[in-house]
Each structure stands twice: as C-alpha cells, then as structure tokens.
C-alpha positions as CSV (number, residue, x, y, z in Angstrom):
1,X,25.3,3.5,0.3
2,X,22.2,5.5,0.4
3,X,20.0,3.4,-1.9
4,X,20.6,0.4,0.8
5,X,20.2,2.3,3.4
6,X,16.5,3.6,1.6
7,X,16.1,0.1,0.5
8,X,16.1,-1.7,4.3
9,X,13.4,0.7,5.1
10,X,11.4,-0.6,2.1
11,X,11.8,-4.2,3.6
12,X,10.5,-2.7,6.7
13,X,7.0,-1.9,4.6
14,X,7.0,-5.1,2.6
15,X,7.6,-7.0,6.4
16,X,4.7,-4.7,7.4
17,X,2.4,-5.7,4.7
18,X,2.5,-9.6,5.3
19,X,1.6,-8.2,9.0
20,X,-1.7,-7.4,7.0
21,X,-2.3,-10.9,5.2
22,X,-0.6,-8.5,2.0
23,X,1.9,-9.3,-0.1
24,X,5.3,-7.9,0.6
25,X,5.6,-5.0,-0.9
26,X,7.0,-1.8,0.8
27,X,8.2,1.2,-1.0
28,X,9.4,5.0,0.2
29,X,9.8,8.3,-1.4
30,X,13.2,10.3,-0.7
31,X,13.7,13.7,-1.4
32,X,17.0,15.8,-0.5
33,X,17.9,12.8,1.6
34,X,15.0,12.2,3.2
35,X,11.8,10.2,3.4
36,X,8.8,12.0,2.6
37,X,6.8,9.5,1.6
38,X,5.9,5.5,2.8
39,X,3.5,3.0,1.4
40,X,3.5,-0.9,1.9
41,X,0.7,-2.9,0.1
42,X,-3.0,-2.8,1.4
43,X,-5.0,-3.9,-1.7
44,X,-6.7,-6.1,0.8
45,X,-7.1,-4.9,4.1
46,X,-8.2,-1.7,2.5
47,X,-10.5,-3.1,-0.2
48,X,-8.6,-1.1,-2.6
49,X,-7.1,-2.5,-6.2
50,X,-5.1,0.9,-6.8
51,X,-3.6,0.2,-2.9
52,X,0.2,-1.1,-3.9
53,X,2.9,0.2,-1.9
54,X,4.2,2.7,-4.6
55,X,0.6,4.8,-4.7
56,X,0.8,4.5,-1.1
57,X,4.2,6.2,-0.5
58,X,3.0,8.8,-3.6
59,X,0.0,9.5,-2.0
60,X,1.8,9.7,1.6
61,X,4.2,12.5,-0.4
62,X,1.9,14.1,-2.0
63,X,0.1,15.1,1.4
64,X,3.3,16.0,3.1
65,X,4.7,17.9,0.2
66,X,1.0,19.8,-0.3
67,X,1.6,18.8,-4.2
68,X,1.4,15.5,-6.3
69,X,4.5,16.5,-8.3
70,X,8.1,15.1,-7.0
71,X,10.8,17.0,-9.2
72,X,14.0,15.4,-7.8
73,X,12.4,12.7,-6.0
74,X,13.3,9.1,-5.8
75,X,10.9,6.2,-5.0
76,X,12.6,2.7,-3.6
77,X,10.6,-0.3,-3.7
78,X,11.5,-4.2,-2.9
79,X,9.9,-5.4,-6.7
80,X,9.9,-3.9,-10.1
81,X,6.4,-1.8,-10.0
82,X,3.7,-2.9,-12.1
83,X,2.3,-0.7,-15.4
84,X,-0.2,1.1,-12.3
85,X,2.8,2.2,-10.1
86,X,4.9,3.0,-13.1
87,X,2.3,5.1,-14.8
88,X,1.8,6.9,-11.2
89,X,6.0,7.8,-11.3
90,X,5.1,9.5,-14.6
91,X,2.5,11.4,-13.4
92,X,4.3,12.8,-10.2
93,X,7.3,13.2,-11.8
94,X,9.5,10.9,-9.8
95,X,12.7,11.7,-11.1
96,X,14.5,8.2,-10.1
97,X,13.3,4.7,-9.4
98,X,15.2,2.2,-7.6
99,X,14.1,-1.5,-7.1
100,X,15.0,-4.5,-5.7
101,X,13.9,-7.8,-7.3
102,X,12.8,-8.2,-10.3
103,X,9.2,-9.7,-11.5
104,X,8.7,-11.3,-14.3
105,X,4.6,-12.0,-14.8
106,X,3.6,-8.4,-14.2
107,X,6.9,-5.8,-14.1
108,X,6.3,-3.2,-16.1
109,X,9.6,-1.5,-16.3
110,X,12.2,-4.4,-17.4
111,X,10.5,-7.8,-17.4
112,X,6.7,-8.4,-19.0
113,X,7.1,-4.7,-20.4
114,X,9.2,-1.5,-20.8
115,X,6.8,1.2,-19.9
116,X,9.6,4.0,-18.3
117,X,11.1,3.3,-22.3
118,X,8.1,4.7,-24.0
119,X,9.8,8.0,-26.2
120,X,6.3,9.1,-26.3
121,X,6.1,9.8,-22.8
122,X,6.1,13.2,-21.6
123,X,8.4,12.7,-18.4
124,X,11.3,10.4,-18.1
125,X,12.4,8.2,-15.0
126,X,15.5,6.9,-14.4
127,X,15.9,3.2,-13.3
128,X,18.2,1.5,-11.5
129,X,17.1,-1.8,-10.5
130,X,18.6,-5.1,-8.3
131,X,19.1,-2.5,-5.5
132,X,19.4,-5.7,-2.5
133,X,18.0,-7.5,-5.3
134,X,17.9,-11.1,-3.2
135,X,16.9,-10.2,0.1
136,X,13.7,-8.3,-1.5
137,X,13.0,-11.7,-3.5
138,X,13.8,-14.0,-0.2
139,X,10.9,-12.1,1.4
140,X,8.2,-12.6,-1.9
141,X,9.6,-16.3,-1.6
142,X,9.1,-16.8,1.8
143,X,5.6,-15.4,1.9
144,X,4.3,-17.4,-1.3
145,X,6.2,-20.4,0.2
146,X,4.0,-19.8,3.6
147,X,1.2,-19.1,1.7
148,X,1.3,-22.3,-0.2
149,X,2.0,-24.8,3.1
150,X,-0.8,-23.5,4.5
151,X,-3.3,-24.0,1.7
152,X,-2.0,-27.4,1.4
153,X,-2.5,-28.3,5.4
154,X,-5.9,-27.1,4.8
155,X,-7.0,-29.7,2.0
C-alpha cells in the first residue's frame, strides 16, 4: 500500500517536470516512512546532464540527512533509472528501489542492462519494479505524444 502511496507522489515530480519543458520523471527518497528526499528531472532548465530526478531526490536527502549514505532507504521513481541513477543508488547505499515503468533503450537495471546484478559490486539494491507500472508509462506517452504533434504543426 505504501509503495503506491510513495509512487503517486513520484507522478506529482514527473507532472512537475513536464511543467519545466522536462521529461517526466519524478522520484522520492523514503526513510522510516517518510520522505526525505524529492527530485523531478531538470537536465534542461538547469543546464545540467547529471540533473535526472533520482540525483535530485539523493542530493535533496543527502542535505536533509547531513550525509550521502541512505542505509535503509528506499528511492521510488515513475521509470526504471538509467546506468547514472543506478550507479548513484550504489554509492548512497539506497537499500531498495521501487519503479514504475519500465524503459527499454536506456534502463539500466532490467531492460538495456542489469547493473544492480553486478556480483562485483560492493553494495546491493533491492528491486522491485512495475510499482503503478501503466499510469507512470501513460505520463512518458502522453508527453512524447505532445511533444511530437507539436513538432509536426510546426513543419
């Protein structure tokens, strides 16, 4: 029940970041039943490559916390992260990762690769994935969808 409850306030961020031209991305940190961190994505607006909604939530913890570790930690985001995001879980030591949709050109935890799955890893994250699985897609749809009527009115 919680990882919905955790999840809808992800689709909050990702309905944040297409406020911001961004793609929909949102993602929070929970620890001992509560947010502590929240990051949608702002590559753009903030001129920033490493901006995705994951580092922004970590970074947003981190501060709060006063530490860049998470023992115990979960992070939620609406799409599988990328090999970035999912190297920066490592490195906190997020304990659990819960997404929603899946994506296939550039997820780096189940799809294009299996980074969380390297043995050779010195921290392990658990994964749980497809958490409101199809209204986090509907949202990546929609904006792409948007995106694409609108270049095309502009030819």
């Amino acid at each position: 029940m919680n990882d919905e409850r955790w999840m809808r306030r992800a689709l909050d961020l990702a309905a944040e970041a297409a406020g911001y031209g961004e793609v929909p991305v949102g993602a929070v940190v929970v620890l001992d039943d509560q947010i502590v961190g929240e990051g949608c994505n702002r590559p753009i607006s903030l001129c920033d490559p490493t901006a995705h909604a994951e580092i922004q939530a970590i970074r947003d913890a981190a501060q709060r916390l006063g530490n860049y570790r998470m023992p115990g930690a979960a992070l939620y985001v609406t799409i599988e992260p990328c090999t970035m995001c999912a190297g920066a879980l490592v490195h906190a030591r997020v304990e659990n990762l819960i997404y929603g949709a899946r994506e296939p050109r550039s997820g780096a935890v189940v799809s294009a690769a299996e980074l969380l799955s390297n043995p050779e890893l010195n921290h392990r994250v658990s994964v749980r994935g497809g958490v409101l699985a199809e209204p986090c897609a509907a949202v990546l749809r929609e904006f792409f969808a948007s995106r694409r009527k609108t270049a095309v009115s502009n030819d």
